[in-house]
N, CA and C of each residue as an Amber inpcrd file, in Angstrom:
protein
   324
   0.8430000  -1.1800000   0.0000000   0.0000000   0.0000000   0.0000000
   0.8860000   1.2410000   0.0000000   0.1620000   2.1040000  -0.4480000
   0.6800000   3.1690000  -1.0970000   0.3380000   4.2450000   0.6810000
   1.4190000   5.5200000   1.3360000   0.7630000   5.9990000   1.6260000
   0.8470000   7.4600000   1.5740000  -0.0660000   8.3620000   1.8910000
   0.3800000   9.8780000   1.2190000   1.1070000  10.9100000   2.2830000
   2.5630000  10.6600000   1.8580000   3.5850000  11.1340000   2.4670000
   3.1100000  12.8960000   3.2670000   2.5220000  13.4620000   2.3990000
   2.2220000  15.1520000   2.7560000   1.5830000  15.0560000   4.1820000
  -0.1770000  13.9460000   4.2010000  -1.0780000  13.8310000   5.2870000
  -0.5100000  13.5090000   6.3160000   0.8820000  12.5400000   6.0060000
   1.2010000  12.0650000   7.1380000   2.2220000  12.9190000   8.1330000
   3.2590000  13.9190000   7.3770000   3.5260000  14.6550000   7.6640000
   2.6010000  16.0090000   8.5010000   1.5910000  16.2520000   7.9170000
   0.9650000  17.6400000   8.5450000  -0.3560000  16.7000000   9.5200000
  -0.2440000  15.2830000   9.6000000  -1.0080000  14.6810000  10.8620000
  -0.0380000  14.6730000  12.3080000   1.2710000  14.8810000  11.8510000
   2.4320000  14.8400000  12.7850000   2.8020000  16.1950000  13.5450000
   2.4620000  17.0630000  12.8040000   2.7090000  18.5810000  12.9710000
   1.6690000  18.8060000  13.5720000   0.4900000  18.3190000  13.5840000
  -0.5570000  18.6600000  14.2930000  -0.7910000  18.2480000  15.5200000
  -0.3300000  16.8730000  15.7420000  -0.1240000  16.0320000  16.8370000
   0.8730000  16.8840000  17.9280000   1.6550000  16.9810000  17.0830000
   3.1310000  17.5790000  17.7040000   2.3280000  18.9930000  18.7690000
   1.8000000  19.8760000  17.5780000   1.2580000  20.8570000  18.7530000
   0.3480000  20.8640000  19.4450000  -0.6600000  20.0580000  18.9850000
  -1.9940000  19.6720000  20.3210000  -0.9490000  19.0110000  21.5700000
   0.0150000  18.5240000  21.3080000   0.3180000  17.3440000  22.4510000
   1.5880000  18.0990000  22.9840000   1.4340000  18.4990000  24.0550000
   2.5970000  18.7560000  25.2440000   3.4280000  17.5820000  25.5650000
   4.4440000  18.2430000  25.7070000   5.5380000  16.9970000  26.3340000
   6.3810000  15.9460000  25.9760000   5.9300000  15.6040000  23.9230000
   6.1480000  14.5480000  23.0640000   6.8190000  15.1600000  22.2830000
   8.1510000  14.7640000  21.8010000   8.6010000  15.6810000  20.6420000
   8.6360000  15.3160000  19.3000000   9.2410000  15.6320000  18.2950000
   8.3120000  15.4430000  16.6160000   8.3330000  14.2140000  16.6950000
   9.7450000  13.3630000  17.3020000   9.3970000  12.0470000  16.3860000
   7.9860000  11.0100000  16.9320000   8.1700000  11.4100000  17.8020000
   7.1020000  10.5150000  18.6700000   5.6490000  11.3570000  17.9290000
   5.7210000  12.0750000  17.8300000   4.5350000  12.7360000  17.0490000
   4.3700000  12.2350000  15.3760000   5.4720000  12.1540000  14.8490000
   5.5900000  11.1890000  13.6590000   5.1970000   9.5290000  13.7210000
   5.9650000   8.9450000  15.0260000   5.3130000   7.6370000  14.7750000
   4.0270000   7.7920000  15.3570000   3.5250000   8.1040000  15.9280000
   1.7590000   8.3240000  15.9790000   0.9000000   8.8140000  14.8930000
   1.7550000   9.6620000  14.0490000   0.8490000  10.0900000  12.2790000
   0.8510000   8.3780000  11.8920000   2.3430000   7.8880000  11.6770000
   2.3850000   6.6180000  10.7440000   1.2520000   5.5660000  11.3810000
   1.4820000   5.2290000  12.5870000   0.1910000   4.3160000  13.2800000
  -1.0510000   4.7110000  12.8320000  -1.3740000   6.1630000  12.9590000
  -2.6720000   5.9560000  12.0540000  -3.0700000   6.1680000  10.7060000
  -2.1680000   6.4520000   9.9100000  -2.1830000   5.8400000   8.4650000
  -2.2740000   4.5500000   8.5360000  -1.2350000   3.8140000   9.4450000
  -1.5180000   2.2290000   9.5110000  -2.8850000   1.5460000   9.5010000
  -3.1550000   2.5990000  10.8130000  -4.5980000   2.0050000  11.4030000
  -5.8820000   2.2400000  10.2320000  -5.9020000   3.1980000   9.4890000
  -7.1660000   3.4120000   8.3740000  -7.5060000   2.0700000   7.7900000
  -6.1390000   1.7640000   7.1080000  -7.0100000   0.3570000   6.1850000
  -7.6610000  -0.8830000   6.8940000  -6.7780000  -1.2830000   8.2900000
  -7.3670000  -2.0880000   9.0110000  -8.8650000  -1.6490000   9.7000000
  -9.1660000  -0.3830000   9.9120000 -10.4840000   0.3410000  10.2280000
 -11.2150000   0.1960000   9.3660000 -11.1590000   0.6440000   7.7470000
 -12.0240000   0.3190000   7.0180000 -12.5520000  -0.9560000   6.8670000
 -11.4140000  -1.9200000   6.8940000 -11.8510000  -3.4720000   6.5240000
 -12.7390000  -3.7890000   8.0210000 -12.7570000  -3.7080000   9.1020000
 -13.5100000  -3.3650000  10.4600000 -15.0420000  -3.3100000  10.1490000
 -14.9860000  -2.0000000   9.1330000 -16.2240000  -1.1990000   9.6820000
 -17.2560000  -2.4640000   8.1930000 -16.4460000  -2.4030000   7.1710000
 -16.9620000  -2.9690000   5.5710000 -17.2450000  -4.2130000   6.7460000
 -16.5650000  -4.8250000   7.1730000 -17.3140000  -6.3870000   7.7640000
 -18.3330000  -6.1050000   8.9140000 -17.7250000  -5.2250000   9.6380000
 -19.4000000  -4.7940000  10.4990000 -20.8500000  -4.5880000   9.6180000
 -20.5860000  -3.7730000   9.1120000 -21.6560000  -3.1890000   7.9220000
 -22.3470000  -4.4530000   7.1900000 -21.7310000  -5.5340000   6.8090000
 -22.0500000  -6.6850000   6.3550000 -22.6120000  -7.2240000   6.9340000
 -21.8350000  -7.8250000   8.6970000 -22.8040000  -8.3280000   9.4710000
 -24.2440000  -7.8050000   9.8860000 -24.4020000  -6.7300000  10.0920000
 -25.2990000  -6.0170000  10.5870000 -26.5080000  -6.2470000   9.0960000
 -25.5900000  -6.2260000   7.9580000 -26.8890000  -5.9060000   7.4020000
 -27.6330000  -4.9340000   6.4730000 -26.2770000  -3.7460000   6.6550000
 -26.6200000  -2.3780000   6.5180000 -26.3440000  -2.0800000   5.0830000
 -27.2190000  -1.4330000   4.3010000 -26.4860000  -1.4100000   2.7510000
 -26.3930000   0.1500000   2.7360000 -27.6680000   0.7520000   3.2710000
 -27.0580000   2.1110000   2.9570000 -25.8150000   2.9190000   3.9680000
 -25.3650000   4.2330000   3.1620000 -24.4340000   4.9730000   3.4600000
 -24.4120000   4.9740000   5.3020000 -22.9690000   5.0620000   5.8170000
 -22.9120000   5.0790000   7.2940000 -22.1080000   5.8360000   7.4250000
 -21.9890000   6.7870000   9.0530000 -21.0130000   7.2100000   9.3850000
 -21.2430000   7.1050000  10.9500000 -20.2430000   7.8530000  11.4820000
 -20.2860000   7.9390000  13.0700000 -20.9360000   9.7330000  13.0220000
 -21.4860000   9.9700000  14.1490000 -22.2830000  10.7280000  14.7430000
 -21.2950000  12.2000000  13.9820000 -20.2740000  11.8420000  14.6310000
 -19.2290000  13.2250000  13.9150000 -18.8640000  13.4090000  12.8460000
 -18.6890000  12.6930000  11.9830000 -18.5450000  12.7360000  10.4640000
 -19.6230000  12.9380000  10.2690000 -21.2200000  12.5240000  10.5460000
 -22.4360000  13.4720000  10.2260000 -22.4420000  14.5880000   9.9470000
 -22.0640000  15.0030000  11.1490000 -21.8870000  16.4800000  11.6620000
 -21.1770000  17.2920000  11.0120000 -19.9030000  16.6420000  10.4270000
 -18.7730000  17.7070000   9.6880000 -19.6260000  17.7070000   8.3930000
 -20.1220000  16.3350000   8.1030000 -21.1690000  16.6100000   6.5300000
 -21.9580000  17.4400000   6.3510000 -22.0850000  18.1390000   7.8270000
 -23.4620000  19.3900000   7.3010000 -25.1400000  18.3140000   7.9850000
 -25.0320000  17.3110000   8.6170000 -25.9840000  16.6850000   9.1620000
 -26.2970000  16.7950000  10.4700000 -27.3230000  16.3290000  11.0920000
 -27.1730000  15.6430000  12.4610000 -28.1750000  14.4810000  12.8860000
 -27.8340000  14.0240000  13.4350000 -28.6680000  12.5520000  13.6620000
 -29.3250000  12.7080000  14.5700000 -31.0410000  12.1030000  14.0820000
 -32.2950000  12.7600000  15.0200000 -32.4960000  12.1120000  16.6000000
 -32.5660000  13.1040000  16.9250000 -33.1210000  12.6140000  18.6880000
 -33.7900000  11.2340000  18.4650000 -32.6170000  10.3770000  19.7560000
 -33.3880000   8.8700000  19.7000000 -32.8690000   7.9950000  18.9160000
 -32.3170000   8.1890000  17.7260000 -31.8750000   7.2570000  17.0940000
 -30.9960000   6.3970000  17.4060000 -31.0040000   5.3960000  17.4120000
 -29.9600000   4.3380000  17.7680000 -29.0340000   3.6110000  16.4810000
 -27.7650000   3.4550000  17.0460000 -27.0740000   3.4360000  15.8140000
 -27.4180000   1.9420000  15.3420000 -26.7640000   1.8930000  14.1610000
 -27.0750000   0.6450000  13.3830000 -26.2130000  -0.2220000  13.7580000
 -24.6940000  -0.1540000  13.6750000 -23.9050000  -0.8790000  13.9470000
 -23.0490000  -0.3830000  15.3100000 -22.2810000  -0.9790000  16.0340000
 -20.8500000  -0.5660000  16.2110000 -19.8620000  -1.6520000  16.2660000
 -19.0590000  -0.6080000  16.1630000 -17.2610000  -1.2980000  15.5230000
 -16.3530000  -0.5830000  16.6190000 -15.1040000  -2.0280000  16.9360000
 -14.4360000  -2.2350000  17.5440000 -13.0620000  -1.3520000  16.5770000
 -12.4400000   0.1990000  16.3420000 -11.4010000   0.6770000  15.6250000
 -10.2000000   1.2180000  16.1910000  -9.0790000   0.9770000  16.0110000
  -7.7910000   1.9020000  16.5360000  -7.4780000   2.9920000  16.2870000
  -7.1110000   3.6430000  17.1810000  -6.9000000   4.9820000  17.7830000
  -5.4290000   5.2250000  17.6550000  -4.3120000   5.2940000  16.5710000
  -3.2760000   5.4330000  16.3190000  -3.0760000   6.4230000  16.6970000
  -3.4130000   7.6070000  16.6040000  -2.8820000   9.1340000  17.6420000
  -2.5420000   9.0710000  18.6170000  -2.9630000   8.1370000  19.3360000
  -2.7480000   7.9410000  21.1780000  -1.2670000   7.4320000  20.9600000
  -0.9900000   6.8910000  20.2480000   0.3710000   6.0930000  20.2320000
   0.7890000   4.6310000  20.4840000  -0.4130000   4.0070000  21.7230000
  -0.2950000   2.8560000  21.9750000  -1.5130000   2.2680000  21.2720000
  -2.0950000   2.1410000  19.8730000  -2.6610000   1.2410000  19.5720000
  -3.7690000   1.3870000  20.2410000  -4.5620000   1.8400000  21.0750000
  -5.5140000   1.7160000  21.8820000  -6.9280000   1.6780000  20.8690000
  -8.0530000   0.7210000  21.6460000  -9.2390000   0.7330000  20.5580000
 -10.1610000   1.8000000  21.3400000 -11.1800000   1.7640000  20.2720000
 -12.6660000   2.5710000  21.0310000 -13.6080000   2.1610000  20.4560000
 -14.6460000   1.8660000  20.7540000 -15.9620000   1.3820000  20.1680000
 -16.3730000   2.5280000  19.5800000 -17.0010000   2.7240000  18.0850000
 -17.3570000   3.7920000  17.5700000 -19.1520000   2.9450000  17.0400000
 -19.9180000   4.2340000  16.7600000 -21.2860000   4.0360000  16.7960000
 -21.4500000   4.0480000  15.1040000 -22.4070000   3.6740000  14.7160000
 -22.2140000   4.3750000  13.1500000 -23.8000000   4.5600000  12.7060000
 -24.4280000   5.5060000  12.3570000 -25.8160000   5.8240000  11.5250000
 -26.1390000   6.0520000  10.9420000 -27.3260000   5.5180000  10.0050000
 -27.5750000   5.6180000   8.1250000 -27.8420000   6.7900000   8.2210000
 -27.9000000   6.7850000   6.8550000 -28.6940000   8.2940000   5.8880000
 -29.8860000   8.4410000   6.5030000 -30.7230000   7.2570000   6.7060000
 -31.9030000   7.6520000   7.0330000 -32.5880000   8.1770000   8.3640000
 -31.1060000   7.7760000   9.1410000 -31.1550000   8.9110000  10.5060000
 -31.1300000   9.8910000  10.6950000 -30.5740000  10.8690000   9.8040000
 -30.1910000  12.1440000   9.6170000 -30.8870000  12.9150000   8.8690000
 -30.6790000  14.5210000   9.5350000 -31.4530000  15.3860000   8.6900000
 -30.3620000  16.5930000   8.4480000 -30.6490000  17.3180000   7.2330000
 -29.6030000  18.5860000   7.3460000 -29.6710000  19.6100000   8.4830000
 -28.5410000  19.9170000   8.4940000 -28.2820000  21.1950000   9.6570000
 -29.4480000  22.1530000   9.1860000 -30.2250000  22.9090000  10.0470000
 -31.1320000  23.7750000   9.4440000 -30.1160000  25.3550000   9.9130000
């Protein structure tokens, strides 16, 4: 796999200054971990999505949100998935929620 040298760089620079106390490189191998971590996340979420059932479009509550959506009072998500958290540095997971199109309405 191919990966895109620029993102991973300015995911490091970003790390670097949100995070006190860590200096670049350690802020670099935490960009590379989660470039790592994407493809194994996607393949995660594509086999959750399968199990569950789900054909239409999904996201988590916050990627809604950056889309210009929000997901209606009450709704319960469709799936969740077990994904890594490569920023932290140690690999750590988090259960993430995920909800169709048909949960959501545009930002008014």
């Amino acid at each position: 796999m191919k990966y895109n040298l620029s993102k991973i760089m300015l995911k490091a620079w970003k790390i670097y200054r949100k995070e006190t106390g860590i200096g670049f490189a350690e802020a670099l191998h935490r960009a590379w971990l989660s470039a790592k971590a994407e493809e194994i996340n996607a393949k995660r979420i594509q086999q959750s999505k399968m199990a569950a059932g789900v054909t239409e479009p999904v996201h988590t509550w916050s990627e809604w949100k950056q889309a210009g959506y929000k997901v209606l009072h009450g709704s319960k998500a469709l799936f969740n998935c077990s994904l890594i958290w490569g920023s932290k540095g140690d690999s750590a997971t988090y259960k993430a929620s995920f909800f169709g199109k048909s949960q959501v309405q545009p930002i008014a």
